[in-house]
Structures are given as C-alpha cells and as structure tokens.
Backbone as a ProteinNet text record, in pm:
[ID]
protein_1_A
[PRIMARY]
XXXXXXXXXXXXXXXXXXXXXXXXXXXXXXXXXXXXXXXXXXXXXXXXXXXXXXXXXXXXXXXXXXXXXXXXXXXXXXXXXXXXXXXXXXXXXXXXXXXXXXXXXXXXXXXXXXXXXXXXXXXXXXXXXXXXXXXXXXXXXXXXXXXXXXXXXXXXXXXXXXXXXXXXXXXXXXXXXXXXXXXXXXXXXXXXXXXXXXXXXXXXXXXXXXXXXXXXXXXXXXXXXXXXXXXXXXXXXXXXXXXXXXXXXXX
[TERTIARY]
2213.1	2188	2085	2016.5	1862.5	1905.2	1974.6	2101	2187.7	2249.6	2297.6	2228.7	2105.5	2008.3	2032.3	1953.9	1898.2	1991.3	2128.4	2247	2296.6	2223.1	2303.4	2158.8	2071.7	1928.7	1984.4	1963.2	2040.3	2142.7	2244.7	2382	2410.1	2351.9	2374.1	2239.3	2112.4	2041.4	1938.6	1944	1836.5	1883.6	2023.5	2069.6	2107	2107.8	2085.5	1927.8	1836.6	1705.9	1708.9	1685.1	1702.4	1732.7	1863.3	1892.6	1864.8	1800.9	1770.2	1598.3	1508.2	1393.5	1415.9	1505.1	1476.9	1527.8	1621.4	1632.1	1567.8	1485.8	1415.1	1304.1	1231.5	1138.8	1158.2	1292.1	1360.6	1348.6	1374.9	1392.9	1234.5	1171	1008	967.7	999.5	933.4	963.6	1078.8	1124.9	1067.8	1091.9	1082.6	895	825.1	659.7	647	729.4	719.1	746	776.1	815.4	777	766.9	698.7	656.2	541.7	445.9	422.2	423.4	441.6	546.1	667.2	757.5	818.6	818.7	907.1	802.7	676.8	579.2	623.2	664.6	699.9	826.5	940.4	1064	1143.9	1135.7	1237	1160.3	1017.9	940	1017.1	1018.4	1047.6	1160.9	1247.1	1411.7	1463.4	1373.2	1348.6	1316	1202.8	1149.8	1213.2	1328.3	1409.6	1542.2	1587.7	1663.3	1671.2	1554.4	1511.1	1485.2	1449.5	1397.8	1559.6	1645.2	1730.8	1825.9	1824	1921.3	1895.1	1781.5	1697.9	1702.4	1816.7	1844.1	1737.1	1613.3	1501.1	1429.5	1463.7	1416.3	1280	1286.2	1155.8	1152.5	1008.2	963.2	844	828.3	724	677.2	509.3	459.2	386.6	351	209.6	262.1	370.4	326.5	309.8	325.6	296.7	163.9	72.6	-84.3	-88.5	-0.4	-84.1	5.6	-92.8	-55.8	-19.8	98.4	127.1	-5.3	41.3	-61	-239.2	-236.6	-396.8	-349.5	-441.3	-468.5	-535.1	-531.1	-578.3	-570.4	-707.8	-726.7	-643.9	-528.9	-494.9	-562.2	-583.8	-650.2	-551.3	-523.6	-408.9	-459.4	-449.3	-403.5	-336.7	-372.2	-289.4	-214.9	-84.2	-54.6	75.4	82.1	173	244.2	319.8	429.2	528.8	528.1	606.2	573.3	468.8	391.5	384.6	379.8	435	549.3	664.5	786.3	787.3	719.7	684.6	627	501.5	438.4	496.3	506.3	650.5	725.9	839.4	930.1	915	802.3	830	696.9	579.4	504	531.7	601.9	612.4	600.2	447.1	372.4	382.6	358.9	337.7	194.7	174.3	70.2	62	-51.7	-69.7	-122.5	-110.3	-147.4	-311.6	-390.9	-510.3	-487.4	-438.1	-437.9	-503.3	-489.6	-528.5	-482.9	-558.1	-565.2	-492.9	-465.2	-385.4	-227.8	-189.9	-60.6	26.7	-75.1	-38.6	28.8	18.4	90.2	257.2	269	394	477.4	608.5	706.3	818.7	809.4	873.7	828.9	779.4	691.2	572.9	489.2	384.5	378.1	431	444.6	460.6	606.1	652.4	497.3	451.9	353.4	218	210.1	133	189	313.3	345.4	359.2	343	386.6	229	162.4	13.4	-76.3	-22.9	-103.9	-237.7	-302.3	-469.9	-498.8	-523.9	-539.3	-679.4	-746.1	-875.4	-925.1	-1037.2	-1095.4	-1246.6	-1299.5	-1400.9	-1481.3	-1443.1	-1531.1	-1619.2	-1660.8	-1821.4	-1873.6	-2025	-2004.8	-1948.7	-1887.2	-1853.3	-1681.1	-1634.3	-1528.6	-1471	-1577	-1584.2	-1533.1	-1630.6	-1688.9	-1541.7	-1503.1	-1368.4	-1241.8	-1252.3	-1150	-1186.2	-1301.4	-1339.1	-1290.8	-1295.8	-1289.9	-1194.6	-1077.2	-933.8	-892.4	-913.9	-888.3	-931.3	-1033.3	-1090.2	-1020.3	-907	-847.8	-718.8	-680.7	-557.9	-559.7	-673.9	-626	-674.2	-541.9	-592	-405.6	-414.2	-249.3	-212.4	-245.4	-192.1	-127.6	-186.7	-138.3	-255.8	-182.2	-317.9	-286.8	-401.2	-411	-405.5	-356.2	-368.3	-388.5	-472.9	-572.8	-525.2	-535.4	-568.1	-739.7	-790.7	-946.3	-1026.3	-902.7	-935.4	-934.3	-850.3	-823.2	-784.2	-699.4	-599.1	-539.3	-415	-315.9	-377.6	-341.6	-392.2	-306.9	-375.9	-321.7	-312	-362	-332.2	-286.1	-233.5	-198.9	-327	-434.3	-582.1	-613.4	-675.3	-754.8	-878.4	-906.8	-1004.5	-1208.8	-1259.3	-1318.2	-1269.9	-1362.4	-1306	-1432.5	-1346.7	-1437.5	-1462.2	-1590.4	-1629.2	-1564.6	-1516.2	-1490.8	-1388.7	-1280.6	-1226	-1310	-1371.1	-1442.7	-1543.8	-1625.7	-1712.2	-1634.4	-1487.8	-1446.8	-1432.4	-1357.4	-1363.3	-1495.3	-1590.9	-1726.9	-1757.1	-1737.7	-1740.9	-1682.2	-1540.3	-1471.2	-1448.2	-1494.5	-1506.4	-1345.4	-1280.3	-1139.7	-1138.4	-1001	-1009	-976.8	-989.8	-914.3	-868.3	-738.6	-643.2	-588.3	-637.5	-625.7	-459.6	-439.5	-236.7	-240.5	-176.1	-154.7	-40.3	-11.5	119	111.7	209.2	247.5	383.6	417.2	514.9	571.8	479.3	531.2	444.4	331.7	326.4	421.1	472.4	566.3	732.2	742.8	852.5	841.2	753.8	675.8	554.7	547.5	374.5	387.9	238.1	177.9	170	206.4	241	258.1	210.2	280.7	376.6	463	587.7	721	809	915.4	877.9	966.7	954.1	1047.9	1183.2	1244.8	1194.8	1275.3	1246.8	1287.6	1170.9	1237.1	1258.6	1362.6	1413.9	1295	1239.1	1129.3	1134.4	1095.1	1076.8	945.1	950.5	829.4	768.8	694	569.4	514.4	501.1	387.1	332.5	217.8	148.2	21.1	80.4	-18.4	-138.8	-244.3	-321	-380.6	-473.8	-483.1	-575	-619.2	-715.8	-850.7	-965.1	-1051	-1134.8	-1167.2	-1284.8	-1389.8	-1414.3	-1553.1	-1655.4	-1773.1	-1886.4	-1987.6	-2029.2	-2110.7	-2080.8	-2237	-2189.7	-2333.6	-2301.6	-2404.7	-2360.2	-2469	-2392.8	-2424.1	-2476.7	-2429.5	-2286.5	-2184.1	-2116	-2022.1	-2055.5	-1963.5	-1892	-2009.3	-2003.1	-1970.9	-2006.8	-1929.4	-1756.5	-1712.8	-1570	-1518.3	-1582.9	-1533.4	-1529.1	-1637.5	-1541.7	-1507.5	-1497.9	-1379	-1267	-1217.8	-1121.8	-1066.7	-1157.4	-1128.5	-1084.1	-1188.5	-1112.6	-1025.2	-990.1	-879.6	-717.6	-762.9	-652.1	-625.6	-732.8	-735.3	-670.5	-704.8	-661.1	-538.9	-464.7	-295.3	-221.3	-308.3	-223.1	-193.2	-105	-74.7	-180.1	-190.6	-323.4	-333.5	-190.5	-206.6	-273.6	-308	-353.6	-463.8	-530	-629.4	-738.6	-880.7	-995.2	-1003.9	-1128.7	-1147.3	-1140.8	-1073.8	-1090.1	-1099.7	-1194	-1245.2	-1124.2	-1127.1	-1016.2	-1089.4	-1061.5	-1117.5	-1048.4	-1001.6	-970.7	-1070.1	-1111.9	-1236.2	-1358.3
-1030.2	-932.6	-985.6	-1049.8	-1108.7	-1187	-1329.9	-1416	-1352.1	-1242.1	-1140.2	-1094.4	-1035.9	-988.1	-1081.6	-1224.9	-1325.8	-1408.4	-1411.3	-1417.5	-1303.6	-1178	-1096.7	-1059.5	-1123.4	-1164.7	-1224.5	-1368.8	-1486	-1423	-1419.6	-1394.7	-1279	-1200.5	-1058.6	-1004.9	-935.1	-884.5	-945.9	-1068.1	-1138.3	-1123.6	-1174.4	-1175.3	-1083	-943.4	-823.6	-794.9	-818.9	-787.8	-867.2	-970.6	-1060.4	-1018.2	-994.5	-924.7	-784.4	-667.4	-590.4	-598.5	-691.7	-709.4	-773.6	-860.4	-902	-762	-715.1	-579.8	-493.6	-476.6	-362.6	-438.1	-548.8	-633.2	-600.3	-609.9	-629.7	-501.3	-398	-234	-222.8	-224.5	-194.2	-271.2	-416.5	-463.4	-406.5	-387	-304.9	-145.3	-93.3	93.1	53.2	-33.6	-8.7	-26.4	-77.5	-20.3	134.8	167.4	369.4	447.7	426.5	512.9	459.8	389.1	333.2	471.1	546.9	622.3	642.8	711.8	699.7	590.9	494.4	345.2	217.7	276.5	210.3	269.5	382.6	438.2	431.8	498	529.2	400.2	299.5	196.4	121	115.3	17.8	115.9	276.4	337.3	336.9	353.1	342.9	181.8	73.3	-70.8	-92.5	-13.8	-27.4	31.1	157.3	230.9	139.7	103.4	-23.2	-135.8	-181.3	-315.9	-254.6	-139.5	-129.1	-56.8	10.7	-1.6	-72.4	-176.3	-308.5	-411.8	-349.6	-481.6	-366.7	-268.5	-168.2	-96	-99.3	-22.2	83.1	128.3	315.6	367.3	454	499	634.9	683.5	807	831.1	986.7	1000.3	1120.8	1137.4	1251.9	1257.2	1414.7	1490.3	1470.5	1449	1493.3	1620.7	1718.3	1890.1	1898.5	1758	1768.7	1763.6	1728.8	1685.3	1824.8	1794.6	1901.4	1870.6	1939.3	1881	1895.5	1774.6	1752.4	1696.6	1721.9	1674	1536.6	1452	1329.4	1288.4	1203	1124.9	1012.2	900.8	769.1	757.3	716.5	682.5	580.1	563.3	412.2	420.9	280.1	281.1	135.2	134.3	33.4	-114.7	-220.9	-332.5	-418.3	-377.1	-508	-616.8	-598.8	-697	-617.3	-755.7	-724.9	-633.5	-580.1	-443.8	-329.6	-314	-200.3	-161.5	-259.4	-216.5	-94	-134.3	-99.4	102.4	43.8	170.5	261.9	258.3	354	354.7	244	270.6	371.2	353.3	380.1	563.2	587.7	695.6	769.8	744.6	840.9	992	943.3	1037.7	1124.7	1037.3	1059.9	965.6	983.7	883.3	864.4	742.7	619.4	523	429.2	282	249.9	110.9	47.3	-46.1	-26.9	-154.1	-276.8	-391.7	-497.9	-673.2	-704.7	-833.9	-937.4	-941.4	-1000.6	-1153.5	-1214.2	-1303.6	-1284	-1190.3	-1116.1	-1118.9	-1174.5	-1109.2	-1244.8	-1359.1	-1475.4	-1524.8	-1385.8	-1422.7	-1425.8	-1492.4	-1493.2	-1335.5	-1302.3	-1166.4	-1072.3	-1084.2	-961.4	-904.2	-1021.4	-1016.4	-923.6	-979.5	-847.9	-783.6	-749	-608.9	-517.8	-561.8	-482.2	-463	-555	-562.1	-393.8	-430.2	-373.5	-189.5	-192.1	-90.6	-9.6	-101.1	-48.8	-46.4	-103.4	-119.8	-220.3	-169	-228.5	-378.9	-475.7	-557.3	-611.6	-658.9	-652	-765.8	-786.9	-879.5	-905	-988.8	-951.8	-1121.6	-1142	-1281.6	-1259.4	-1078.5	-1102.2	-934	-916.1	-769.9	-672.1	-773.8	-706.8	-668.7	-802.3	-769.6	-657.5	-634.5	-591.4	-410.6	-372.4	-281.9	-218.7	-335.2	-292.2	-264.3	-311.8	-291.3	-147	-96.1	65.2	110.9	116.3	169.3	185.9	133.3	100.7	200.7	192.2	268.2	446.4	456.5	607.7	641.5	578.6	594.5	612	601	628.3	781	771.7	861.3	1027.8	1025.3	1143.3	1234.9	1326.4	1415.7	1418.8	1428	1393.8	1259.1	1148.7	1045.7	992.8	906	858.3	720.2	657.3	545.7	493.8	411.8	340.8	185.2	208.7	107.4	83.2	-83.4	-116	-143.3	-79.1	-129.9	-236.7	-299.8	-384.2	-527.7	-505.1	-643.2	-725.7	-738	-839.4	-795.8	-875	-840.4	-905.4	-788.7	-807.2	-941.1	-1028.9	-1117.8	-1117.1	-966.6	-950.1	-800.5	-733.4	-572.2	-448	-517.9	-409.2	-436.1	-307.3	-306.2	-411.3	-453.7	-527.5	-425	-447.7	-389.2	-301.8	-198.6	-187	-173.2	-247.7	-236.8	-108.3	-59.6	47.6	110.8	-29.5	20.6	152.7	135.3	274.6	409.2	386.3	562.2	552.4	442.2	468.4	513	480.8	523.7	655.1	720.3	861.5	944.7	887.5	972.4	982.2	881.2	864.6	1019.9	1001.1	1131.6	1231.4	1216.7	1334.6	1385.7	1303.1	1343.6	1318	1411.7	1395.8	1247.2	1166.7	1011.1	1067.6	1074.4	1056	899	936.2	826.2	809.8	708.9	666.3	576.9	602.9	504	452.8	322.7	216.3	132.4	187.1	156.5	91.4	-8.6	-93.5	-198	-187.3	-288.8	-457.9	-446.5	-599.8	-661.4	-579.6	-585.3	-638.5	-563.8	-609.7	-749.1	-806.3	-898.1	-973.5	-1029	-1085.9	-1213.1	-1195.3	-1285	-1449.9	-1528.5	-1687.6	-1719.3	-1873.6	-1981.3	-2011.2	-1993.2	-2050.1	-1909.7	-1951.3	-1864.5	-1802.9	-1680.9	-1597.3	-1488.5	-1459.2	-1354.5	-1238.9	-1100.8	-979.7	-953.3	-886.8	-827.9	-725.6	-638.5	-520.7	-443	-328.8	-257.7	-118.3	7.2	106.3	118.8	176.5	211.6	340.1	357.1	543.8	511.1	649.3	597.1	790.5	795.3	920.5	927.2	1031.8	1112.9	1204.9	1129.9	1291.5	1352.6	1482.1	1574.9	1474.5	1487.4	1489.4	1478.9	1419.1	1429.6	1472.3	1608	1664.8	1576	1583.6	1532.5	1629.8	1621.8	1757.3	1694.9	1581.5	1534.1	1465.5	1393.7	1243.5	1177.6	1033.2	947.1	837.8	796.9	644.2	680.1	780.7	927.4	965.4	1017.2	1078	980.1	865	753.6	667.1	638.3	632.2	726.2	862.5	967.5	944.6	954.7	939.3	840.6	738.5	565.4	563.8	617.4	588.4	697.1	819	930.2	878.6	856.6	761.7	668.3	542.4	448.1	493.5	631.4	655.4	744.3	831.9	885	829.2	710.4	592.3	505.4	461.6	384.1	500.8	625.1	698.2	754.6	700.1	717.2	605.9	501	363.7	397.5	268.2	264.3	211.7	238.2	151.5	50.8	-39.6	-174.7	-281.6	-146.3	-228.6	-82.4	-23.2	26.9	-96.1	-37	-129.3	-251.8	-256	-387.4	-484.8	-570.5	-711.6	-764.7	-871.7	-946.1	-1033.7	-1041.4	-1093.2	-1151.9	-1295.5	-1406.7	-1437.7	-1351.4	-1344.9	-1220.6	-1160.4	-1062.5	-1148.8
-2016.1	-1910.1	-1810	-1850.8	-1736	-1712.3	-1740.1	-1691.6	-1535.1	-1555.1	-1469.1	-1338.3	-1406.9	-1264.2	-1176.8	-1301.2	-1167.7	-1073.6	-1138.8	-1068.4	-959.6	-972.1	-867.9	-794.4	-850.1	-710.3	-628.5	-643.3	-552.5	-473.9	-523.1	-427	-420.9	-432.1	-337	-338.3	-376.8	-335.3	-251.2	-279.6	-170.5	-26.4	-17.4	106.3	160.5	84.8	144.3	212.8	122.7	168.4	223	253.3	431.2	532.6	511.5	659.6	692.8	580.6	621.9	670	667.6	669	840.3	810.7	1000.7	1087.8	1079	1146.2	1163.1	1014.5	1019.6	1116.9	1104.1	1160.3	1348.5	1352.7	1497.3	1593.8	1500.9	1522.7	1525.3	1457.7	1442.3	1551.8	1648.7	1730.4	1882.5	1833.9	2034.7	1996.6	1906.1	1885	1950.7	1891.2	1913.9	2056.5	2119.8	2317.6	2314.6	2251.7	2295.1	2198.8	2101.4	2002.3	1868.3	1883.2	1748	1623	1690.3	1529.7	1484.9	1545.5	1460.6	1426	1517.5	1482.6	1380	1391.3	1281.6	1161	1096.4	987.2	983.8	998.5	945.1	919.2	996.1	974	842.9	837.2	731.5	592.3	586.8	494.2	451.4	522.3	527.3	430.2	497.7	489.9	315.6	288.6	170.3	4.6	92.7	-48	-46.6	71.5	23.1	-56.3	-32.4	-85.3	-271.3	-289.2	-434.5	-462.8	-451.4	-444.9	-483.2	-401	-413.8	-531.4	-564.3	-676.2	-826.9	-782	-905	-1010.5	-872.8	-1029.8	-1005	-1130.7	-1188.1	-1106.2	-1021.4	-982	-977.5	-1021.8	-1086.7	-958.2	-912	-767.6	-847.4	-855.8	-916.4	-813.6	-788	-703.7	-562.5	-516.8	-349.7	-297.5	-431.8	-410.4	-333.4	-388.1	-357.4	-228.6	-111.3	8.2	114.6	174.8	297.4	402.4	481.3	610.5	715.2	811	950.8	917.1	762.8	743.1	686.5	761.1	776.3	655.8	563.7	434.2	433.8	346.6	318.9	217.8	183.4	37.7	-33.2	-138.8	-188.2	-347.2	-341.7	-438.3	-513.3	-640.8	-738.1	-642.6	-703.9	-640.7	-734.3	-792.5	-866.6	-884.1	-722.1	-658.5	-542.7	-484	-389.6	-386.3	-499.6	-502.1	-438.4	-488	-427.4	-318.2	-181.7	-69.7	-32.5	-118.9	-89.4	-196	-285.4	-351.6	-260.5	-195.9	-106.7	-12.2	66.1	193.5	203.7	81.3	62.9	27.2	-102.5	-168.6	-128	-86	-27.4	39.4	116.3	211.7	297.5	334.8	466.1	589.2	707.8	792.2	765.6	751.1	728.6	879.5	807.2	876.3	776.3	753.6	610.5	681.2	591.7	672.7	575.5	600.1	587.6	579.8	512	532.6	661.6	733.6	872.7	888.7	727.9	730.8	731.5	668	680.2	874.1	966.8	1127.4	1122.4	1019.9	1057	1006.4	930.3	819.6	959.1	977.6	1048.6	1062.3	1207.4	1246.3	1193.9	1058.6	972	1043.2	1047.8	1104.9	1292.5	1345.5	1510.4	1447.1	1387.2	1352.9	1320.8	1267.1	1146.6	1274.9	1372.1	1479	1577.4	1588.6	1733.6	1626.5	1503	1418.1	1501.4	1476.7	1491.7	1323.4	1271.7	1138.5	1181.9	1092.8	1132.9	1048.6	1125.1	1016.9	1048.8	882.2	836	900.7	984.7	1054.7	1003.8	928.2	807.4	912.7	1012.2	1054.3	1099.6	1121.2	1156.7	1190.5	1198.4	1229.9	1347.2	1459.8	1570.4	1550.9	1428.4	1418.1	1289.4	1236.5	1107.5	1235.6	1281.6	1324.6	1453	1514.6	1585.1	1436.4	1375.8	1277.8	1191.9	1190.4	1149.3	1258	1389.1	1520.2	1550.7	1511.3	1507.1	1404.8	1264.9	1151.9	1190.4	1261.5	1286.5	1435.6	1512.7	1627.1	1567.7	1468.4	1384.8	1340.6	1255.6	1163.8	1208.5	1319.7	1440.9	1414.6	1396.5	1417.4	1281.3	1151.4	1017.8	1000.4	1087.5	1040	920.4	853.4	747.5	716.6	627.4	613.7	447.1	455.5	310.8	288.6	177.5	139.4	2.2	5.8	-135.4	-129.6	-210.8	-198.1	-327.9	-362.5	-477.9	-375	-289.6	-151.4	-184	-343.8	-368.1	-502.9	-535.9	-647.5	-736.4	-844.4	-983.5	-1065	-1123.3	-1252.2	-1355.7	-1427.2	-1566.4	-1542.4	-1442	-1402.2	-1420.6	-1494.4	-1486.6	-1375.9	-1359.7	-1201.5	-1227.5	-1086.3	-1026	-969.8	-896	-855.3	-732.3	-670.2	-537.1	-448.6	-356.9	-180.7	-123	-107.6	-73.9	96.2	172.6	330.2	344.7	276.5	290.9	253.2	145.7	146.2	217.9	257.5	413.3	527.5	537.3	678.4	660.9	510	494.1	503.1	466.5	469.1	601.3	711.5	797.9	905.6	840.8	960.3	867.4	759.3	669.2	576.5	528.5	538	370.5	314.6	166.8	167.3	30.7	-35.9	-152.1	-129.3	-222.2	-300.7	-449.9	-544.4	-569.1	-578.6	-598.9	-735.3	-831.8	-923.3	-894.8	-934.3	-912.6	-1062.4	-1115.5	-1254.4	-1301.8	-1336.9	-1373.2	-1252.9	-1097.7	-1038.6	-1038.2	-1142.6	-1242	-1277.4	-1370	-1484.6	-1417.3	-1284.2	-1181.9	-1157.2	-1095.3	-1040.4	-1092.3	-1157.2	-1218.3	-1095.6	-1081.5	-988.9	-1028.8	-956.2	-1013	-915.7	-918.2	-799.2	-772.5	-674	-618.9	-647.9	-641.6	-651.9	-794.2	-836.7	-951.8	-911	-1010.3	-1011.8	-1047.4	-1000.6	-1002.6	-1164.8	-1230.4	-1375.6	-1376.4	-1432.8	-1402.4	-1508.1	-1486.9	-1492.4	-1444.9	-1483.6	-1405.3	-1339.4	-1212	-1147.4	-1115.6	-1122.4	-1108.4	-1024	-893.6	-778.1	-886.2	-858.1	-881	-772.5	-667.1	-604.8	-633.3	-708.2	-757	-668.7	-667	-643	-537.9	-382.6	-336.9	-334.3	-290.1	-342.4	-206	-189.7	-63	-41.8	64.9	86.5	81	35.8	-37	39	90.7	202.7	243.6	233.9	381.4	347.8	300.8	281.1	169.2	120.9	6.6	-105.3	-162.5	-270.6	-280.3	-195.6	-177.1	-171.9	-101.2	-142.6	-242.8	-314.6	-440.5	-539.3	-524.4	-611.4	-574.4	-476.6	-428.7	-512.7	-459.7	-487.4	-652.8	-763.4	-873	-955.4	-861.9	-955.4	-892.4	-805.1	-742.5	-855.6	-872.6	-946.7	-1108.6	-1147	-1291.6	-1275.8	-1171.4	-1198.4	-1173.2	-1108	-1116.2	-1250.4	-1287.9	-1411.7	-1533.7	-1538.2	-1616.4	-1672.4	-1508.2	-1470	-1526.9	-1558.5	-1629.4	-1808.3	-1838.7	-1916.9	-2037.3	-2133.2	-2230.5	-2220.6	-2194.8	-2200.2	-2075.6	-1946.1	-1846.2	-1839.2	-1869.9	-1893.2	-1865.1	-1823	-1846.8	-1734.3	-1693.4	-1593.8	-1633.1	-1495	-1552.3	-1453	-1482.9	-1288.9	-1245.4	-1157.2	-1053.3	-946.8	-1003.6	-919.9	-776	-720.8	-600.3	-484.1	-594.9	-510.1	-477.3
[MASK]
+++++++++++++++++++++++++++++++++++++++++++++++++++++++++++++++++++++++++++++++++++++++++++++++++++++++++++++++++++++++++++++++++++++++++++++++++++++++++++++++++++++++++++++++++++++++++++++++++++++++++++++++++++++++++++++++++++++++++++++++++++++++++++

C-alpha cells in the first residue's frame, strides 16, 4: 500500500499540485491589482483543500464555534512542517494574512503571489525594519481580518513544540485583540522534516481552534500571561507522544 501512495504521488498528485499552485500563484498575482483581500485569501484556500485532498488525507476541524464574525484575531499555531500551511489555509476559515519569514519572498511565483496577497513578511535586519514590519501587521488587522503566526519561527524535528517568540502577543497587547491558540496535530507525522526530497505519509490531520484568549491588560505581565497559557493550552491539545519541550536548534 505505501509502495502505491508513493507511486500515485509522482504521477498523479504531484502533477496535480503543480499546476494547481502556479494558477492559484497566477490568479493571486493579477486578483492583488483589484482586490488583495479577497484574492489574498480564497484562491490560497480553495488552493490548499485541493492539495490535502489530492494527497488523500483524513482531516478533523474542532472549535471554529469559538470565533466570531468581523472581530479580528492573532492566531498563533504549533509548527510542525509544511503541511500546516495548507491545514490553516485551507480549514480555518477566516480571512487571514499569514506573517512570514522574509526569506519565503524569494521562492519562485510563490513568493509575489504571497507579496501582491499582502501577507507580511518578517524583516528582523534591524530596528527600523523590525518596527515597519509591526506597522504593517497593525495596518492589517483592521475589518475582521486577522493574522497568523507561527511563533516558534521554524518547523519542528522531533514534532514537540519549540519555544515561542513573544512578537505576536506584543502586537496583540499592542491593539488589544484576543490570540487564539491553534493546535496542528499529525502534520509531522505527514511530513517529517529532512534534507532533500521526502514523500508524503498518509496520516490523519486535526487543526483545533480553542477558545480565545481576551486581553485583561496591556504591558509585559499580560504578555507573558497570554504567551504561555497560549503555549500550554496548545501543548495540551497534542498527543503524549509529542507532549513536552524540546529545543530546536533552528530557534
């Protein structure tokens, strides 16, 4: 049967997701002349249930009862691979902008697309650039659009969480807005992180929306309260076997 997958990877699902990634890429680069919000979201989403779809695997969506229309939210989510994109993309089901790694603006056609989408990408070369890239993130998250963060700032190598970067719940303390914690569970297990090529293993996947988390002030108290009921009520959503920190020499 895994013989099978990786035979109907190659010659049919890859070359499906190919050509739906340059289109969608293509559609997302002309739509961002006329309308960056809707053409930044729907085609990436549309884009993303295909692709998990086509690669035939089980997905389970808990808690979007939690969010409310038109209010604007930081998501901060688990990181444990390239899957995960397509998971929140795909099954959220909010309009977003993702804040990004600023190296990502170079991938080929991906990269505009994700530019002209209006997604924010992370500019960490200094404090003026640090400071336009908050400025950018708090010019977004205006009309119930919202933002999502990985705040670990790279994929996991053993599927336990990493640490997390405090900048997203400073931008929330900042404009005062709930952060909603996301667990992402079994897309390791899809994907484990390695050098060079690596097939898709067939796996089921869980995105879980929990409940919101208010903001009750404003300061680096309040930040830190956020930042790790956040972190355990994510860690709490995993499985035992990726329970518990583990450093990740990429932070």
């Amino acid at each position: 049967m895994n013989i099978l997958y990786k035979v109907y990877q190659l010659f049919i699902a890859l070359p499906i997701i190919f050509v739906a990634t340059v289109l969608t890429s293509l559609i997302t680069i002309l739509g961002g002349f006329i309308n960056a919000h809707v053409f930044g979201y729907y085609p990436g989403r549309i884009w993303s249930k295909v692709v998990l779809r086509v690669l035939l695997l089980p997905i389970h969506v808990e808690g979007r009862e939690h969010l409310h229309p038109r209010q604007s939210y930081v998501f901060v989510a688990n990181h444990q691979g390239p899957v995960d994109i397509f998971l929140i993309y795909g099954y959220l089901g909010r309009n977003f902008k993702w804040m990004m790694k600023k190296a990502l603006r170079k991938m080929p056609l991906v990269g505009v697309a994700c530019e002209k989408a209006r997604h924010i990408f992370v500019d960490k070369s200094g404090p003026k650039a640090i400071k336009e890239t908050i400025d950018k993130a708090r010019a977004t998250l205006q009309n119930g659009t919202s933002l999502v963060v990985f705040p670990e700032g790279s994929r996991s190598f053993t599927g336990h969480m990493g640490l997390f970067r405090k900048g997203a719940f400073q931008l929330a303390d900042d404009l005062q807005l709930p952060v909603v914690p996301v667990t992402i569970d079994g897309s390791f297990d899809v994907l484990t992180r390695m050098a060079g090529f690596n097939f898709v293993h067939w796996h089921p996947l869980r995105l879980v929306i929990h409940e919101p988390i208010p903001p009750v002030g404003e300061g680096k108290e309040d930040i830190k309260h956020t930042m790790e009921e956040a972190y355990r009520v994510i860690m709490n959503s995993l499985p035992e076997r990726h329970q518990g920190y583990v450093k990740n020499e990429d932070q």
